[in-house]
VOBA-1610 file (N, C-alpha, C; in pm, whole numbers, padded with zeros to 5 digits, always signed):
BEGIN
Unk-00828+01479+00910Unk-00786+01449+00773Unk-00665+01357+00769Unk-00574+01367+00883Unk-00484+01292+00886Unk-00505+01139+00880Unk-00563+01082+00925Unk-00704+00948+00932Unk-00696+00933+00791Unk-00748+00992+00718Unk-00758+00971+00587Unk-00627+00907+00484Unk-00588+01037+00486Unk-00454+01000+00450Unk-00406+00909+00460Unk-00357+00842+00564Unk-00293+00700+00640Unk-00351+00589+00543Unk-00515+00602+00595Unk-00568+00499+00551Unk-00530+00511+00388Unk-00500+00621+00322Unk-00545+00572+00151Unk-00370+00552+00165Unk-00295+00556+00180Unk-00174+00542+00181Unk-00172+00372+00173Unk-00208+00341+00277Unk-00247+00173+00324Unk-00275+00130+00203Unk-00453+00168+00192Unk-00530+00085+00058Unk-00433+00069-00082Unk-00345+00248-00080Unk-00279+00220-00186Unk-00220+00108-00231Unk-00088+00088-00137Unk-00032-00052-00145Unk-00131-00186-00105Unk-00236-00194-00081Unk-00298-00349-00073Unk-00354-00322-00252Unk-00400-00214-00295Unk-00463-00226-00419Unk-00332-00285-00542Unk-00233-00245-00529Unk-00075-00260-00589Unk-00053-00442-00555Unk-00068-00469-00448Unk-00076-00598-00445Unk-00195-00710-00468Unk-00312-00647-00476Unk-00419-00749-00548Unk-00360-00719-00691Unk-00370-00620-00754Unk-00368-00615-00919Unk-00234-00656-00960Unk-00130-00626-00849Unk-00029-00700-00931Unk+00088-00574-00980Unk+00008-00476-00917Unk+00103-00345-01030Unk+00210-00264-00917Unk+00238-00205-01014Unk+00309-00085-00883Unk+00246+00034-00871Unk+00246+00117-00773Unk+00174+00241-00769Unk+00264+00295-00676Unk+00185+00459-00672Unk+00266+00530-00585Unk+00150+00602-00488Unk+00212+00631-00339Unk+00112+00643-00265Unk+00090+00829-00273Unk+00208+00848-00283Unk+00142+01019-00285Unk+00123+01049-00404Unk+00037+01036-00500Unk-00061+01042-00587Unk-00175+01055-00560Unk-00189+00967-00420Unk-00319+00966-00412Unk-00342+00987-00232Unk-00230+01024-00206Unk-00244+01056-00069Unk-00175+01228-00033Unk-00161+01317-00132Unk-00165+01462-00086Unk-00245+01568-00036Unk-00176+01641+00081Unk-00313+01686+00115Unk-00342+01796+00063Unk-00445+01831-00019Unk-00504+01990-00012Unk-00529+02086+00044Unk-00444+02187-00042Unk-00403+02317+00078Unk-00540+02356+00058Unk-00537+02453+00216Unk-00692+02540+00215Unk-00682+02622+00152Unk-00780+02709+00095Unk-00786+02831+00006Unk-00897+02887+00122Unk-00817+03057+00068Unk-00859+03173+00145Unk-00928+03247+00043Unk-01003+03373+00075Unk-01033+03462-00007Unk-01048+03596+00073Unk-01066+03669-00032Unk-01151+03807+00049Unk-01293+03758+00007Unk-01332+03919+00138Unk-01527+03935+00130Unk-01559+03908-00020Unk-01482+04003-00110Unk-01527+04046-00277Unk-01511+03942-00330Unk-01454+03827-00282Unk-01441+03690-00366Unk-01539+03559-00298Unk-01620+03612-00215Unk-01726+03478-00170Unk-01819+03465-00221Unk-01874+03478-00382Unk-01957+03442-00483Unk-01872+03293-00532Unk-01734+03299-00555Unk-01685+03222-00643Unk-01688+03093-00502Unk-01640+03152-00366Unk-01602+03066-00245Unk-01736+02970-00250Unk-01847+03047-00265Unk-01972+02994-00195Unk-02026+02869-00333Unk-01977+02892-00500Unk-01999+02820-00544Unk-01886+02718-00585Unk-01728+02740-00523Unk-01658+02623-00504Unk-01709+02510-00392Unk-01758+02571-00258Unk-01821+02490-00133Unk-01952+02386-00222Unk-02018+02462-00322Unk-02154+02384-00339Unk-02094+02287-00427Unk-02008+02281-00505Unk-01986+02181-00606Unk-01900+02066-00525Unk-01833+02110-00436Unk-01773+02011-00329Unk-01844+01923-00251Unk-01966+02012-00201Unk-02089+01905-00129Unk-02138+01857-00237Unk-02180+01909-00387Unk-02243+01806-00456Unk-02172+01671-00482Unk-02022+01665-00474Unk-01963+01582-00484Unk-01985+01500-00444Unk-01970+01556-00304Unk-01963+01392-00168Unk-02076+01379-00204Unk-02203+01412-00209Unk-02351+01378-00250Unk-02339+01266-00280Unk-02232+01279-00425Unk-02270+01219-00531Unk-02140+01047-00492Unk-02078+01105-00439Unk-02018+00972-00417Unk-02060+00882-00334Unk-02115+00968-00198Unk-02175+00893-00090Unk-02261+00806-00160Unk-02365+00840-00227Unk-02473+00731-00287Unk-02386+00652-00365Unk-02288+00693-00464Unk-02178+00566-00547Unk-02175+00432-00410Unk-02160+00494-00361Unk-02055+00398-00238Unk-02161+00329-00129Unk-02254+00432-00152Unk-02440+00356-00080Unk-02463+00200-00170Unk-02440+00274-00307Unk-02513+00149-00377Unk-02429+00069-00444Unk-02297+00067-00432Unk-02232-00044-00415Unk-02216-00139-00288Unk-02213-00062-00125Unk-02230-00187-00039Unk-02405-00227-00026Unk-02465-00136-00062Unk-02626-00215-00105Unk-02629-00358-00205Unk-02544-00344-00291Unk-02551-00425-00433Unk-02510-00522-00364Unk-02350-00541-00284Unk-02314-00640-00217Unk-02414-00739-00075Unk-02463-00641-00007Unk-02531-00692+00065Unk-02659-00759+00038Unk-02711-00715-00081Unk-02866-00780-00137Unk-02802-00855-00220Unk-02633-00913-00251Unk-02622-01012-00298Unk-02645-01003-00436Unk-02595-00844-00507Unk-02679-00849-00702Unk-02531-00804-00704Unk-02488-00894-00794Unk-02314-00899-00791Unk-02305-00796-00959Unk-02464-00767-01038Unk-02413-00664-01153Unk-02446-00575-01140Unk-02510-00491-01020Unk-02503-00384-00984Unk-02380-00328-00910Unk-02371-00436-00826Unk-02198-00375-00744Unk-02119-00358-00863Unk-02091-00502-00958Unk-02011-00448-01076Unk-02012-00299-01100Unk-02096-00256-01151Unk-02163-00157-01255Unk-02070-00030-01120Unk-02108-00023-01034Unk-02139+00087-00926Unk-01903+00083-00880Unk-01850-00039-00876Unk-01743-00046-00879Unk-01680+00007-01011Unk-01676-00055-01128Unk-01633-00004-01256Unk-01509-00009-01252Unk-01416-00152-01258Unk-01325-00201-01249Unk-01280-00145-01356Unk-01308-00200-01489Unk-01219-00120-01592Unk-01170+00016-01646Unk-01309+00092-01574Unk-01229+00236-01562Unk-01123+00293-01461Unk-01117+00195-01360Unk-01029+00201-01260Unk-00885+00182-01256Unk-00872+00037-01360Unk-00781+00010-01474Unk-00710+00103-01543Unk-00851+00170-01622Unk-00779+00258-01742Unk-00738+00390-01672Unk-00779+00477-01576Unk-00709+00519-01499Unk-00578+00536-01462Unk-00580+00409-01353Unk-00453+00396-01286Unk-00334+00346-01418Unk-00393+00296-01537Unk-00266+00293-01669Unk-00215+00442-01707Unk-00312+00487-01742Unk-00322+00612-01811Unk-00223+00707-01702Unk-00248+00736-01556Unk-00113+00774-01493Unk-00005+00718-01471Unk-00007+00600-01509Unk+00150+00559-01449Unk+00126+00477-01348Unk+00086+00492-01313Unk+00008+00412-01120Unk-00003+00247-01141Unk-00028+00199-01297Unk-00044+00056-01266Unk+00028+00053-01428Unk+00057-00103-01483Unk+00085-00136-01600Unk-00008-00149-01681Unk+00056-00077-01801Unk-00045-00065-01941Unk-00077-00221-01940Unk-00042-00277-01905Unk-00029-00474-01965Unk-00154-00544-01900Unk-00252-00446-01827Unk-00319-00493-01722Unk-00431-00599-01835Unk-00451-00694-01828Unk-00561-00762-01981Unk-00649-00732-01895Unk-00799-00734-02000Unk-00889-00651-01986Unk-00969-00711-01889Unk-00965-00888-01856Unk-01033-01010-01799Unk-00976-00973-01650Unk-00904-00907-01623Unk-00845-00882-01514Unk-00907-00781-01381Unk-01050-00732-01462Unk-01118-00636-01387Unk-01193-00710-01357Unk-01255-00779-01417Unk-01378-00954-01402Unk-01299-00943-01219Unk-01149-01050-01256Unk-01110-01070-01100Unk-01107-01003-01036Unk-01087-00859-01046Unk-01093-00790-00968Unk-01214-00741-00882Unk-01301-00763-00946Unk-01450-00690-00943Unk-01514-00812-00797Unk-01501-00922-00888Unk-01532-01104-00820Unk-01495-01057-00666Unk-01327-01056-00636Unk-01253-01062-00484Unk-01296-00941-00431Unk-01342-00782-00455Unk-01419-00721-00383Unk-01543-00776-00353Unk-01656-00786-00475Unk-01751-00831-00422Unk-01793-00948-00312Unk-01681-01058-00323Unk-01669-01153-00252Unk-01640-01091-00064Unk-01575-01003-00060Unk-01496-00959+00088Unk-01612-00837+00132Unk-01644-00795+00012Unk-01786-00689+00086Unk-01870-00761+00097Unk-01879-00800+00002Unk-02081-00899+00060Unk-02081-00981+00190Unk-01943-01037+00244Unk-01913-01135+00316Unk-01898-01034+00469Unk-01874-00948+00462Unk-01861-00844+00592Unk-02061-00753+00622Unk-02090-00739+00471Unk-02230-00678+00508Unk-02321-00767+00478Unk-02285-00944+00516Unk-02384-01019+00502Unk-02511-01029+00560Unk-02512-00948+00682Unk-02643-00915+00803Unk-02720-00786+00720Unk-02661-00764+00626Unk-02775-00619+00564Unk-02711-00480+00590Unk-02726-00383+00484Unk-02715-00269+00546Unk-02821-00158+00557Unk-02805-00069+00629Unk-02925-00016+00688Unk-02909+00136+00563Unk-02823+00176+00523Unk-02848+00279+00356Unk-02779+00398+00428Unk-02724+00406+00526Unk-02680+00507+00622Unk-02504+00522+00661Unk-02467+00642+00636Unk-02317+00689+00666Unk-02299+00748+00786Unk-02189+00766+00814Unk-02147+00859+00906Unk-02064+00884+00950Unk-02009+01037+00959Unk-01839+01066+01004Unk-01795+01049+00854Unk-01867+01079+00748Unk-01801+01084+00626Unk-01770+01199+00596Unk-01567+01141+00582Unk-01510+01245+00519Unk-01426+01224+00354Unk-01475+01355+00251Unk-01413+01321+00182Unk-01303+01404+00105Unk-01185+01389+00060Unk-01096+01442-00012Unk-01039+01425-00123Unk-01029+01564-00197Unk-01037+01498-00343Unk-00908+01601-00445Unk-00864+01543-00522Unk-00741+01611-00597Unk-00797+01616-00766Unk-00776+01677-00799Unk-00773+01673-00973Unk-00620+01653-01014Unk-00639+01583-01159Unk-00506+01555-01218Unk-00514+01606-01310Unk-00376+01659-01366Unk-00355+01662-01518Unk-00375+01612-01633Unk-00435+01422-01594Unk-00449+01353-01672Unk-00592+01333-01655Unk-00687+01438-01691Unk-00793+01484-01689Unk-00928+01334-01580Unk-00876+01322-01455Unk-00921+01257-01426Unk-00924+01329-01241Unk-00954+01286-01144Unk-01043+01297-00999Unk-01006+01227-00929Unk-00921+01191-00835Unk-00930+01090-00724Unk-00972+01152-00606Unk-01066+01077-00553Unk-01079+01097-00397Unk-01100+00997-00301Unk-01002+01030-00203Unk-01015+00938-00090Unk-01136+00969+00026Unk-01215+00861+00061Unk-01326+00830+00196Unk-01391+00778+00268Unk-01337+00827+00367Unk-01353+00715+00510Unk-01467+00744+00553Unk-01555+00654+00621Unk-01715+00711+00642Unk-01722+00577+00792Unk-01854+00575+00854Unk-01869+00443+00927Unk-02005+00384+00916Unk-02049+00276+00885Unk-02184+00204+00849Unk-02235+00123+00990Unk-02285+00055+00961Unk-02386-00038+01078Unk-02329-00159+01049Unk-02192-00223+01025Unk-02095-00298+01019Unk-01982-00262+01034Unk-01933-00102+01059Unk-01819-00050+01107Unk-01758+00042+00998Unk-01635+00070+01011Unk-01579+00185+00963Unk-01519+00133+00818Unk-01523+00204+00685Unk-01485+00159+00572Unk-01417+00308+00530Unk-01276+00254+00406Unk-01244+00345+00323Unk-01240+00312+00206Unk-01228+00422+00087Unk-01275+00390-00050Unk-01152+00501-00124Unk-01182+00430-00243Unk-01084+00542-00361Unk-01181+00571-00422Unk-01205+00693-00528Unk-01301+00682-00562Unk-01231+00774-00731Unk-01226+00728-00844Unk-01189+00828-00922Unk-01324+00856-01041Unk-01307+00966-01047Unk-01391+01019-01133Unk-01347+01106-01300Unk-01371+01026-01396Unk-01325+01112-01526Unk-01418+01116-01673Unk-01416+01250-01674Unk-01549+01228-01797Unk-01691+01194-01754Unk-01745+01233-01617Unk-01853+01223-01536Unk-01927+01084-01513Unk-01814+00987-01530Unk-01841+00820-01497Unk-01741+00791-01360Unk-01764+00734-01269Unk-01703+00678-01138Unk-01644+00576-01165Unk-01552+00523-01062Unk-01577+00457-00993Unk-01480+00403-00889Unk-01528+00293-00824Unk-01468+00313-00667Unk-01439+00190-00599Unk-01350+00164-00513Unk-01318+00065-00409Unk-01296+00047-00279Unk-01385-00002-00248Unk-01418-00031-00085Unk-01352-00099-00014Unk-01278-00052+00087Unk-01216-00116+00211Unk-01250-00149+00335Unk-01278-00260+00371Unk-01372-00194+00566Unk-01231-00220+00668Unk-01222-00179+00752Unk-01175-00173+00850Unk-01060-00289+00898Unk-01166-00426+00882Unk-01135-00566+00907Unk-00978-00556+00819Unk-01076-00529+00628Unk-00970-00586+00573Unk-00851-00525+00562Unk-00900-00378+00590Unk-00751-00277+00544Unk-00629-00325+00650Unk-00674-00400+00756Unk-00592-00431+00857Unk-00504-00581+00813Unk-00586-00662+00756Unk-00511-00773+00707Unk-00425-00747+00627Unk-00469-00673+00486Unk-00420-00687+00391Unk-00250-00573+00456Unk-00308-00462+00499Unk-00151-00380+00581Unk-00052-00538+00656Unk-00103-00651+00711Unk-00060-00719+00760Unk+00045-00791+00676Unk-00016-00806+00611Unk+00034-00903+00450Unk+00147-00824+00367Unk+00119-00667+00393Unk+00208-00606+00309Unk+00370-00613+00387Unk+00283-00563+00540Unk+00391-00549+00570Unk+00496-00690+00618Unk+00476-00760+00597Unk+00506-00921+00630Unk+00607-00944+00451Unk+00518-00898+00335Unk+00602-00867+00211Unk+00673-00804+00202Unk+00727-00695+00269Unk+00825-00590+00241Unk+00928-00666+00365Unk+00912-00709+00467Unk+01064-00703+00523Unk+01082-00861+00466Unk+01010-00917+00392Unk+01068-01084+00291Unk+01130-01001+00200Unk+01092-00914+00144Unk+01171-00837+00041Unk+01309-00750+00053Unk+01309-00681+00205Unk+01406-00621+00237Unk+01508-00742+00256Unk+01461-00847+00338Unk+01624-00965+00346Unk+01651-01025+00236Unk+01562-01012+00127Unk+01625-01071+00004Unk+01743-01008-00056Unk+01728-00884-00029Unk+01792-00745-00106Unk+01910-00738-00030Unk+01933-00769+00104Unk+02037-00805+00169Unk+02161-00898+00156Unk+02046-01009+00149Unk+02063-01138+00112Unk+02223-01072+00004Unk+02137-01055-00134Unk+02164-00997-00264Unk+02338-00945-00234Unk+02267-00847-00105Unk+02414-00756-00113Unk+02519-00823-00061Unk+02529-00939-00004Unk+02585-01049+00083Unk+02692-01098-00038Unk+02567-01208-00121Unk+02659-01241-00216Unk+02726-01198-00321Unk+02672-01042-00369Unk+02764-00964-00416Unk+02893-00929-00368Unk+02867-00919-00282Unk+02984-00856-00203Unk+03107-01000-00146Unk+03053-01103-00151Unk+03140-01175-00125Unk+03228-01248-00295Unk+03091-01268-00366Unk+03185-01273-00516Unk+03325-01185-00540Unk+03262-01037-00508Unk+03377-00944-00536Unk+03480-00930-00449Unk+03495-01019-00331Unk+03595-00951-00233Unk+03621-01089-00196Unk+03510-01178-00203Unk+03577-01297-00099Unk+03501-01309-00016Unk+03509-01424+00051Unk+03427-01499+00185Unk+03429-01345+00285Unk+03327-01354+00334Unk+03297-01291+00475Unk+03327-01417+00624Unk+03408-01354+00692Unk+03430-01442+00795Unk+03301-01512+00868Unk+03306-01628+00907Unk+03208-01694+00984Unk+03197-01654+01110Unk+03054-01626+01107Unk+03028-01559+01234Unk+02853-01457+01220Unk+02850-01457+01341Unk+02707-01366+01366Unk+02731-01176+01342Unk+02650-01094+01250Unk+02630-01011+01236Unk+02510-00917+01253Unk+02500-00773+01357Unk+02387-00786+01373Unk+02399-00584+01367Unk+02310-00541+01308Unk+02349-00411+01297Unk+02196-00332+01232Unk+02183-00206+01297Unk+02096-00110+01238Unk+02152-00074+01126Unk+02034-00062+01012Unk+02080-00030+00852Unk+02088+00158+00886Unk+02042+00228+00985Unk+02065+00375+00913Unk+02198+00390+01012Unk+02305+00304+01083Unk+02449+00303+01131Unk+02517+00308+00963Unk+02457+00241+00858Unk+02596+00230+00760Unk+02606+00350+00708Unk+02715+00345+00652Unk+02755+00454+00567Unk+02789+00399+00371Unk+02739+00475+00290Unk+02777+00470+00147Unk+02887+00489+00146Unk+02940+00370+00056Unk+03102+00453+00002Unk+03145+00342-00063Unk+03220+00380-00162Unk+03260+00319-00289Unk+03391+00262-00263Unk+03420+00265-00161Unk+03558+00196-00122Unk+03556+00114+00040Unk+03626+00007-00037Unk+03593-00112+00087Unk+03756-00171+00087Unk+03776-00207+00183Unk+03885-00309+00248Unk+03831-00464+00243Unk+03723-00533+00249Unk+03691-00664+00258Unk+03547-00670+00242Unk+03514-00804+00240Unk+03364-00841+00158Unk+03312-00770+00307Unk+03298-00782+00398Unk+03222-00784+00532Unk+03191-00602+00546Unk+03239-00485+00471Unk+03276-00386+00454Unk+03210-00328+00354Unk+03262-00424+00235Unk+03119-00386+00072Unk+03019-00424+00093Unk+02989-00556+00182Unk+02831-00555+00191Unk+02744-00472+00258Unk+02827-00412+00363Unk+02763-00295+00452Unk+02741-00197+00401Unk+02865-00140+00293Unk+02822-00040+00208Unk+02675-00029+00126Unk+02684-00147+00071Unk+02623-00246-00040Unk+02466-00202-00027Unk+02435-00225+00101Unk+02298-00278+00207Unk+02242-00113+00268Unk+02339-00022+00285Unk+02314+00119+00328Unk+02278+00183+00206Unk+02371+00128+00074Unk+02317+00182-00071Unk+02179+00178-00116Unk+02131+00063-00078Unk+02022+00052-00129Unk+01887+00088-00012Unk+01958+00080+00067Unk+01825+00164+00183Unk+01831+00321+00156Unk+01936+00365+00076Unk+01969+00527+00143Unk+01855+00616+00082Unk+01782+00555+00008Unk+01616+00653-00107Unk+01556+00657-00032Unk+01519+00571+00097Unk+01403+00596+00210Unk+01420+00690+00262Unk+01548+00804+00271Unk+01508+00897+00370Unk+01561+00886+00535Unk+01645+00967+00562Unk+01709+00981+00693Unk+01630+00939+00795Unk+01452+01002+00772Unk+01375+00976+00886Unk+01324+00867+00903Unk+01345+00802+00751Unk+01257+00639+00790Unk+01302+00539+00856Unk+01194+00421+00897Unk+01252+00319+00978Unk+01283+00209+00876Unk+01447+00202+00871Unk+01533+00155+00779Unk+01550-00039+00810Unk+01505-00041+00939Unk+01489-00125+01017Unk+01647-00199+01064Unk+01678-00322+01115Unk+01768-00386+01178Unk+01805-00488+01059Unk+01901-00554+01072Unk+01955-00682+00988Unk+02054-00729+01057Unk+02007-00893+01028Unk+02086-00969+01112Unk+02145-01066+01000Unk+02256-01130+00998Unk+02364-01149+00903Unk+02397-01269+00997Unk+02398-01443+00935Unk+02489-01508+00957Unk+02550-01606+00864Unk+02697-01584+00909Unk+02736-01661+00788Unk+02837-01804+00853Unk+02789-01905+00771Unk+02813-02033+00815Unk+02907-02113+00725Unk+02991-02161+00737Unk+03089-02258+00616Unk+03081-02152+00506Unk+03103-02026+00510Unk+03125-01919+00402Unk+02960-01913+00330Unk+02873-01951+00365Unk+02684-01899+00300Unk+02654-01798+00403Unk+02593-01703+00304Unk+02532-01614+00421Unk+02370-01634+00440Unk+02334-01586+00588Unk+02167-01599+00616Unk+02141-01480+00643Unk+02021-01458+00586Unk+02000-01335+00644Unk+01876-01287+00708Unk+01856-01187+00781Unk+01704-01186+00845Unk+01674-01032+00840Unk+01556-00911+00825Unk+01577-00775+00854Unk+01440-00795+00945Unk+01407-00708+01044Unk+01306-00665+01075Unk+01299-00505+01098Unk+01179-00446+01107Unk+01124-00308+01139Unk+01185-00318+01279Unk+01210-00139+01277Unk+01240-00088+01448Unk+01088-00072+01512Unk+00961-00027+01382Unk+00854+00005+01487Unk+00741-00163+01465Unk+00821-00275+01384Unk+00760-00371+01388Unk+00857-00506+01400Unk+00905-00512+01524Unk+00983-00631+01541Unk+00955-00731+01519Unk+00819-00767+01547Unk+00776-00899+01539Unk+00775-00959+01403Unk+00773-00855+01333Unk+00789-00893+01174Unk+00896-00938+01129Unk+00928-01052+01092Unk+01066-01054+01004Unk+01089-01128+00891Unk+01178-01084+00792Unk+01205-01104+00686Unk+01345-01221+00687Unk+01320-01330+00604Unk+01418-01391+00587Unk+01478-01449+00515Unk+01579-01470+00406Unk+01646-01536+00337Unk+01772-01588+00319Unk+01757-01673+00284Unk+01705-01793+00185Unk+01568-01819+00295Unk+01453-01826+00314Unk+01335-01853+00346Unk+01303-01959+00356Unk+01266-02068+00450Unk+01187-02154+00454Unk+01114-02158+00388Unk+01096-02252+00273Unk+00943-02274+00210Unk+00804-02413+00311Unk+00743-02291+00374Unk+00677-02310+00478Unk+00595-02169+00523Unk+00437-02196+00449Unk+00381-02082+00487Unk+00368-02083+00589Unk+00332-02157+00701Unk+00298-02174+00886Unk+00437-02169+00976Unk+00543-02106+00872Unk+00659-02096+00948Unk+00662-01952+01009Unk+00716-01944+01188Unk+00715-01781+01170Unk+00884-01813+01198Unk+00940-01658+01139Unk+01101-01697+01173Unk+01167-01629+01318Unk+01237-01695+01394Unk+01259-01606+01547Unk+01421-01532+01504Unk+01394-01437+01571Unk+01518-01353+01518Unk+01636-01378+01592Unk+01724-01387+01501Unk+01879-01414+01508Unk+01914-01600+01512Unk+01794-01653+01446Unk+01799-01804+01444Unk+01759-01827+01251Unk+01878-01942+01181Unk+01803-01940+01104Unk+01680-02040+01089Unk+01570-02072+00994Unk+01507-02124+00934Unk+01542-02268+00986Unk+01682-02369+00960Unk+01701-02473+00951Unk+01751-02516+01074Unk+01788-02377+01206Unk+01799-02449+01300Unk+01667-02497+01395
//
């Protein structure tokens, strides 16, 4: 089950970045505790188990005849079998995406799946699962999500699948893409973390003054918060630990590298468990640029 999890955690954020919205991953990535009973209670056990298999039944075929639709190339059945706009109204209706989503926006959405499934099960599929597992939560906001990972005769895929008011529907991930698009995210978040750096740089030098010239290079979970500083080089450290400190003691807060030249600062962060990744600003505008760490952009 852990497999699972991961993966909808992943999809979460690639789905947040096609649509554009924000979401949150444990919404849709908690796990369900087991339930026990006594002997005198396995009437109710035996008809919670059947409505659970009718489920997956019922999704497995959702999710049959949407990569069917894609692969035979009938782009209004996949529509129909995806159901972008209830997916929409959904993820508005919790919080998970923006009310602002316009309605033409499921069209695109519907288009760039169908386009990335049909294009992976272009050899055909054979109507067959396997190793399908599925997990599923109810909400308060009278609606169903479930996450499931299964493997086809083109490889291993995961899906969201929500269900409300006894209409579906669902989004398919295979393997290939959940790996790019994790690529992409994570390539966006440490551009995002050195911006935020960046940020705390020139804050901190407005309010205090130039930071001395020179190379800076330091793990973000070394700083410490605190509302009192002696010099800019001091508030920005504060500055930069402030805004990492919501991730959590255990997370990887990653590294930042700091240089400052004729009084501008540069900045770079990467992951401890993804070095190769790095974030940089002011950024080269240059998508085929990769940046090497502790060098900026312009040298």
């Amino acid at each position: 089950m852990k497999k699972i999890i991961s993966a909808a955690a992943a999809f979460t954020v690639a789905f947040a970045l096609m649509t554009g919205c924000s979401s949150k991953a444990d919404d849709l990535s908690k796990e369900t505790e087991p339930q026990t009973s006594s002997a005198s209670e396995s009437s109710e056990v035996s008809a919670s188990e059947s409505s659970k298999l009718s489920s997956d039944e019922e999704i497995a075929e959702l999710l049959k005849t949407q990569i069917k639709a894609a692969s035979d190339k009938d782009y209004d059945a996949f529509s129909k079998a995806m159901n972008a706009a209830l997916m929409i109204e959904i993820l508005s209706d919790s919080g998970n995406a923006s009310a602002e989503i316009p309605p033409e926006r499921a069209e695109e959405m519907t288009k760039d799946a169908y386009d990335r499934i049909s294009a992976v099960f272009d050899g055909g599929f054979d109507g067959n699962f396997s190793d399908l597992q599925v997990q599923g939560e109810k909400s308060d906001l009278g609606y169903t999500s479930y996450l499931a990972t299964f493997s086809t005769n083109c490889g291993i895929c995961y899906a969201t699948v929500f269900e409300k008011d006894s209409k579906y529907c669902a989004f398919i991930e295979t393997e290939d893409i959940m790996r790019e698009k994790n690529e992409a995210t994570a390539k966006l978040a440490a551009s995002k973390n050195a911006d935020t750096i960046l940020h705390c740089a020139e804050k901190a030098i407005e309010a205090y003054g130039a930071i001395p010239d020179g190379d800076y290079n330091f793990g973000i979970d070394q700083l410490t918060v605190t509302d009192k500083a002696d010099n800019a080089l001091d508030a920005f450290k504060a500055a930069v630990a402030k805004q990492f400190a919501s991730s959590g003691d255990d997370s990887d807060k990653g590294e930042a590298y700091l240089l400052v030249k004729d009084g501008k600062p540069y900045v770079q962060w990467r992951s401890l468990e993804r070095p190769d990744l790095i974030g940089e600003a002011p950024a080269k505008d240059d998508e085929n640029f990769t940046p090497v760490w502790g060098k900026p952009a312009a040298e």
